[in-house]
N, C-alpha and C positions, 0 to 999 in steps of 0.2 A: 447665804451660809454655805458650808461646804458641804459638798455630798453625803459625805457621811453621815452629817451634821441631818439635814434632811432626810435619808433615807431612817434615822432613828425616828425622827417624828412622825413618816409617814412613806414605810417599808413597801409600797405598792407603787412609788413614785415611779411614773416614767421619765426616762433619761435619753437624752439626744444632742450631739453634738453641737455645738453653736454655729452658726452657718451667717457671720454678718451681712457679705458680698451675696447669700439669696434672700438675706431679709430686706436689704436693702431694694433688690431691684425687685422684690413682691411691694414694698410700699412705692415703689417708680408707678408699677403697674396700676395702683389702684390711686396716683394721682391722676393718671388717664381716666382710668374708670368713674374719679370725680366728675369730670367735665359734663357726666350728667347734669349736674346742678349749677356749674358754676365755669366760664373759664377759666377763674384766678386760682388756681389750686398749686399747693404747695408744701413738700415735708420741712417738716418742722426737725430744725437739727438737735440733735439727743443733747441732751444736757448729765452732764455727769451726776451718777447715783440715784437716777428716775428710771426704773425700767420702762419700756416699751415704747413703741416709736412714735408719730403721731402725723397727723395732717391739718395743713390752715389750710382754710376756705376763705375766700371775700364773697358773700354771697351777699352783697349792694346790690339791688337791683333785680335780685334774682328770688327772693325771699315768697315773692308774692305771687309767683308764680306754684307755689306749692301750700297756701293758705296761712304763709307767714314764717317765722323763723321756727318757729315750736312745729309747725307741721314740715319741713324741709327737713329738721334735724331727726323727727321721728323717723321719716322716710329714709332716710340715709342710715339711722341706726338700725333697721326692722331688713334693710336690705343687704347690710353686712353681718348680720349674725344669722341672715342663710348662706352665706358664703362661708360660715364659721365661722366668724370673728368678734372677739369682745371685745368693745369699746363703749367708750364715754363719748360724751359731745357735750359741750356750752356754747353758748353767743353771746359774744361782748363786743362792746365799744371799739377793744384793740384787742389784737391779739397776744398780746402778754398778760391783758385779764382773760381771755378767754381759755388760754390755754395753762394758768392756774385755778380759772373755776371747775373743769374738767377731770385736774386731778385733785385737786384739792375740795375743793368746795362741797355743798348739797350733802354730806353726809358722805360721801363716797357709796350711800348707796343708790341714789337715781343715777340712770343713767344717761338724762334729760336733765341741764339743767341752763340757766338761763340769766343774765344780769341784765337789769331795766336801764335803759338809755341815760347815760350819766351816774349809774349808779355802782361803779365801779369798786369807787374810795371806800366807802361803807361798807362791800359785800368783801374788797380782799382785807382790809382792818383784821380779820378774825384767821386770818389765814394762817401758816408757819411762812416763815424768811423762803426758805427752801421752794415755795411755790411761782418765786422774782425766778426759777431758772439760772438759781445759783449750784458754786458745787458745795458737798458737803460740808469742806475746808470753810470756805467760805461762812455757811450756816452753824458750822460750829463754834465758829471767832463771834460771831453774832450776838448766840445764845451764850456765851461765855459772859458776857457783858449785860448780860438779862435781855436782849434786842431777841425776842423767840417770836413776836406776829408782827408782819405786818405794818399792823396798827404803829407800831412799837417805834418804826421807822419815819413817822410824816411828821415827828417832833426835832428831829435831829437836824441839825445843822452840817451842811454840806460841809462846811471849813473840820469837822468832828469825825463825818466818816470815809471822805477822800482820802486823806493822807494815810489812814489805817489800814481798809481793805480796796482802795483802789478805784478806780471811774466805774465799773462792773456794777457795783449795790446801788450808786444811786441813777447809771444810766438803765436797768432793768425797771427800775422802781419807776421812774420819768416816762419808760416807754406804757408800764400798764398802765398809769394815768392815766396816758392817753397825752402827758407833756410835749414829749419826746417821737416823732411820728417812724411808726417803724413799718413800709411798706411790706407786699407780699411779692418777691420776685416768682412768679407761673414757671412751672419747669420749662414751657413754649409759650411765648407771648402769644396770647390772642390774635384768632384772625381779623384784621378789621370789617370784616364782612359774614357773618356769620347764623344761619338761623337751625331753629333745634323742634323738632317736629316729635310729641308723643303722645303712643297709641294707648286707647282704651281697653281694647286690648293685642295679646303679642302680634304681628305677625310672620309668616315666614315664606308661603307660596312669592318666587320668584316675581311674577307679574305684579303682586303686591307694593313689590319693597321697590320694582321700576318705576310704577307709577307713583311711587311717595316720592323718588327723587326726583322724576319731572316735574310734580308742581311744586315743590321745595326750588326746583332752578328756575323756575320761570316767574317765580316771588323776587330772587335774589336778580336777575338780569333786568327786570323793571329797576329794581332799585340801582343797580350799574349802570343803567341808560340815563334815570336820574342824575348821577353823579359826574357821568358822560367820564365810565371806567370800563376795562376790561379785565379776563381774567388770566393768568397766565398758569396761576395752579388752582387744583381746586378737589379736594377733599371730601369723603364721604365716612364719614363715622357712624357705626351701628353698634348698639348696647345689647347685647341677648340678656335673656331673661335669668341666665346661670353666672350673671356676673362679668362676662365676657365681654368683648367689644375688638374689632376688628374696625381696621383704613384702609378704604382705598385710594388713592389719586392719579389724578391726570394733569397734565401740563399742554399748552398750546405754545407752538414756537411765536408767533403774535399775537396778542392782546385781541380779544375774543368775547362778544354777549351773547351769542346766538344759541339760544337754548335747547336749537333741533341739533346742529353739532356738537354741541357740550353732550348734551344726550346720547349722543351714537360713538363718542368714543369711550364713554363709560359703561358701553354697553358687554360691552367684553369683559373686564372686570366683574361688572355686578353677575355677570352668570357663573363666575365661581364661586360666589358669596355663598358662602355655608351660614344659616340661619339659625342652625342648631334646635333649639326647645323653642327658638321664636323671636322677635325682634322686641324689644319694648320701647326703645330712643333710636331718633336718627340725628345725625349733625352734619349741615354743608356748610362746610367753609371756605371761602375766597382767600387763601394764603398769601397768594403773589398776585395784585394788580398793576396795572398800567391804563397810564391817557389811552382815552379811546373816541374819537370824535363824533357828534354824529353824522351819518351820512345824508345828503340829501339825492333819491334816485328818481329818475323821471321814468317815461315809459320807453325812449329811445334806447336808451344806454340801461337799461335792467339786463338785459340778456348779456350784456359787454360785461356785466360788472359780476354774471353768476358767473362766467367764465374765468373772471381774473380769481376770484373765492375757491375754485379748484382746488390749484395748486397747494396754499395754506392747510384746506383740510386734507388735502393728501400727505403733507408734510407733517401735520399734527396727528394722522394716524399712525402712521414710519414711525413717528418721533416716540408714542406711548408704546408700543407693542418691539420694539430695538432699543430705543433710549435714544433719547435728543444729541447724546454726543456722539453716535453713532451717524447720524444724518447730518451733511454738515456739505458746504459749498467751497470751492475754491477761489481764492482772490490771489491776484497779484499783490507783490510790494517789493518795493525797489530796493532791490539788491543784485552784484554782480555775481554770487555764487550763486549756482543754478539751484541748490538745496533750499537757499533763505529767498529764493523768489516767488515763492507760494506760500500761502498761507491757510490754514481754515477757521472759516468762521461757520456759526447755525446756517441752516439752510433757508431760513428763511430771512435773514439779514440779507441789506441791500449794500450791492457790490457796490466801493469806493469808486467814486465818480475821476480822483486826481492821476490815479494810476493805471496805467492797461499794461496789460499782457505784452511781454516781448517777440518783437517781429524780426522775419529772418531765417537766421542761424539755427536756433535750437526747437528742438523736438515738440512736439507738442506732448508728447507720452514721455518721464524718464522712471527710468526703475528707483526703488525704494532705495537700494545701495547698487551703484556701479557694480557689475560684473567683470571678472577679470578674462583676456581674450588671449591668445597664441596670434602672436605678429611679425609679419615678415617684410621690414620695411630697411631703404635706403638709409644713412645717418649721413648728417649730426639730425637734421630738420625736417627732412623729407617726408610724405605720408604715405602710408602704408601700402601696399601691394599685396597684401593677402591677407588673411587673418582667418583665425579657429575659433568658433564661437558654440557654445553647446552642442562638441562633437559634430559640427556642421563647417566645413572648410568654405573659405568666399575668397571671392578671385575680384580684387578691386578693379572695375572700368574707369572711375572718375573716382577725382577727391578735389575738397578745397581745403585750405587751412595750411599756418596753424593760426589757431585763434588763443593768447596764451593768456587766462583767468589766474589770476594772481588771489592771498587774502587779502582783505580789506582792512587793513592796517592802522586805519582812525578810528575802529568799534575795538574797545579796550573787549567787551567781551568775546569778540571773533577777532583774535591774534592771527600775525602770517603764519604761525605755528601750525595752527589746528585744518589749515586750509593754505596747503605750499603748492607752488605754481604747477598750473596743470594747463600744457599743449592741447588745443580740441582742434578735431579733423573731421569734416563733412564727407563719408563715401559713399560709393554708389558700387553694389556688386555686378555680376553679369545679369542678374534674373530681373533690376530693378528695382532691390529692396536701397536702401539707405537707413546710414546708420550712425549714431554720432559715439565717436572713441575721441580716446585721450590719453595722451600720455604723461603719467607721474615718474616727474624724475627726468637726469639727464647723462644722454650717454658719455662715459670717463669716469663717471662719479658711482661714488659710494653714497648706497647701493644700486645697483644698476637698474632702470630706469622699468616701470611696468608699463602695461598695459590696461585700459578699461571699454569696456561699452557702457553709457549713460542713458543710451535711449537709439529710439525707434522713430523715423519720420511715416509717417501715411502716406 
């Protein structure tokens, strides 16, 4: 109704703006907050002319862990309405009976209610059209024709209401069957490795919530050693007691079961874990695995192999406390621009065996972008005999060169354009430094020819 319309009925009303885009990402938040119970959690998209929003659970599997479907749903209603929130809950067969017995169903005054394994057809029978998740439109073409429950619906011949209102009536109607199978896509597909730990009661001292996640990872790395997996991310989720829930994770640059390293880089994290009023759920999850073999060590080679183990855990600390793409190693690949001859990969990836590093000529060190230098050389080809480089004048002794790097004219995406011939000159000043220059460009021509330095030899 319209404001006015309502403020006549009930003059005390309070008024507030509609805010879709935050109601929206409050029900994001509390399909996280689901994963209490369940990892399949998922909002339920609004349906025209039903206010309020809603959430499907697949709670298979999960039911029994809370003394059944009736005590899962109690727990889940008694812990959103300290959050402040009023809602309904059913469990059904599918979730298009469940989420017409919900609003529809039990009188609309329990707030608990519940349909018996196959007992679907009978309980929605009594329902309005409107509860299939149709729009108004829709339910009013319906009842126009006297089609007002349900019920009304499972005499009708597909060839009678197809053509009329469309695949819409009888694919909604086929899915709450339970005909028609209508999955639950997870706002995050489940980890496949995953275990959920809850306490009697809350906790919050720091030493507590470490040691709940050590043996939570040393449960999860038997079962990875089982499966002969490791882990490459790995996730810690905590529910407080106010409704909250906070993540933290870590990543290994290689595939990893070792529970005393898992444990020490998450050690850092877990001490800024604000616990609030207290924890009540934990969750570890294995996000990202990888083959992990196992190893066989003897007594000779143990001391060889804690040594090679080093480097990884040192790599995997850089990697969480910087970020993994921040840590990263250099490889060669063949290419004649000195630009496209390096590459990076993770630091802990193994350098390409078909390629090495180019010998010689060029630097081992070159700058990010050429520098441009003051030079004072013979023409047309000759190398240079002096040069100005960061306000610092150098008096060439020796030079080789030229050496003339062209682009690479068969990689459509690296045209001669973007990469025109550039002269390189090996010097050497009076003090002994060396230094690799080049010239872009050639003298006569428009524009007249620059100068660079690329790099530095050791």
């Amino acid at each position: 109704m319209t404001v006015a319309a309502a403020l006549a009925v009930h003059p005390g009303l309070t008024l507030a703006p509609a805010d879709p885009a935050g109601e929206r990402a409050l029900v994001e938040r509390l399909v996280e907050w689901c994963g209490h119970y369940t990892p399949w959690a998922a909002v339920s998209e609004p349906v025209e002319g039903v206010a309020g929003g809603g959430l499907w659970l697949d709670i298979s599997g999960c039911a029994h862990l809370f003394g059944g479907e009736e005590g899962l749903l109690g727990h889940l209603l008694e812990r959103l309405e300290r959050l402040g929130f009023a809602a309904r809950a059913a469990a059904a067969d599918t979730p298009g009976a469940a989420w017409a017995w919900a609003r529809f169903g039990a009188g609309m005054r329990e707030r608990l209610a519940g349909l018996s394994p196959g007992g679907q057809r009978d309980a929605l029978a009594s329902l309005p059209v409107a509860a299939l998740r149709l729009g108004p439109a829709i339910a009013a073409g319906l009842a126009g024709l006297g089609l007002k429950r349900v019920g009304d619906l499972y005499a009708m011949p597909a060839s009678a209401l197809g053509p009329r209102f469309g695949r819409e009536v009888l694919l909604r109607l086929d899915q709450a069957l339970g005909l028609v199978a209508e999955p639950i896509s997870p706002r995050r597909p489940p980890a496949p490795h995953r275990l959920h730990l809850a306490f009697a009661e809350p906790i919050a001292r720091p030493e507590d919530v470490a040691e709940a996640v050590r043996r939570q990872l040393m449960l999860l790395c038997r079962r990875l050693e089982q499966e002969r997996l490791g882990v490459r991310r790995l996730e810690v989720a905590v529910f407080r007691v106010d409704g909250s829930w906070r993540e933290l994770a870590i990543g290994t640059g290689r595939a990893n079961r070792d529970p005393t390293h898992l444990m020490r880089l998450l050690a850092e994290p877990l001490s800024t874990l604000d616990a609030g009023f207290g924890i009540e759920m934990m969750r570890l999850s294995a996000s990202e695995l990888a083959p992990l073999a196992i190893e066989q060590g003897d007594w000779d080679s143990g001391a060889v192999k804690a040594e090679e183990a080093d480097l990884p855990r040192l790599l995997d600390g850089l990697g969480n406390r910087l970020g993994f793409r921040r840590v990263v190693r250099f490889a060669p690949q063949p290419s004649h621009q000195p630009e496209e001859a390096v590459r990076r990969l993770p630091a802990g990836a193994a350098p390409p065996a078909a390629v090495s590093w180019p010998a010689g000529r060029r630097p081992l060190r070159l700058f990010a972008r050429p520098e441009p230098v003051e030079v004072v050389a013979p023409v047309p080809d000759a190398p240079p005999v002096m040069f100005r480089w960061r306000a610092h004048t150098h008096r060439v002794v020796r030079a080789d060169g030229a050496e003339r790097i062209a682009g690479e004219w068969w990689r459509r995406d690296a045209p001669a354009r973007d990469h025109p011939e550039r002269d390189y000159y090996v010097v050497e000043d009076e003090q002994g430094g060396r230094f690799w220059l080049f010239r872009l460009g050639l003298y006569g021509a428009a524009p007249p020819p620059r100068w660079f330095i690329h790099g530095v030899f050791p």
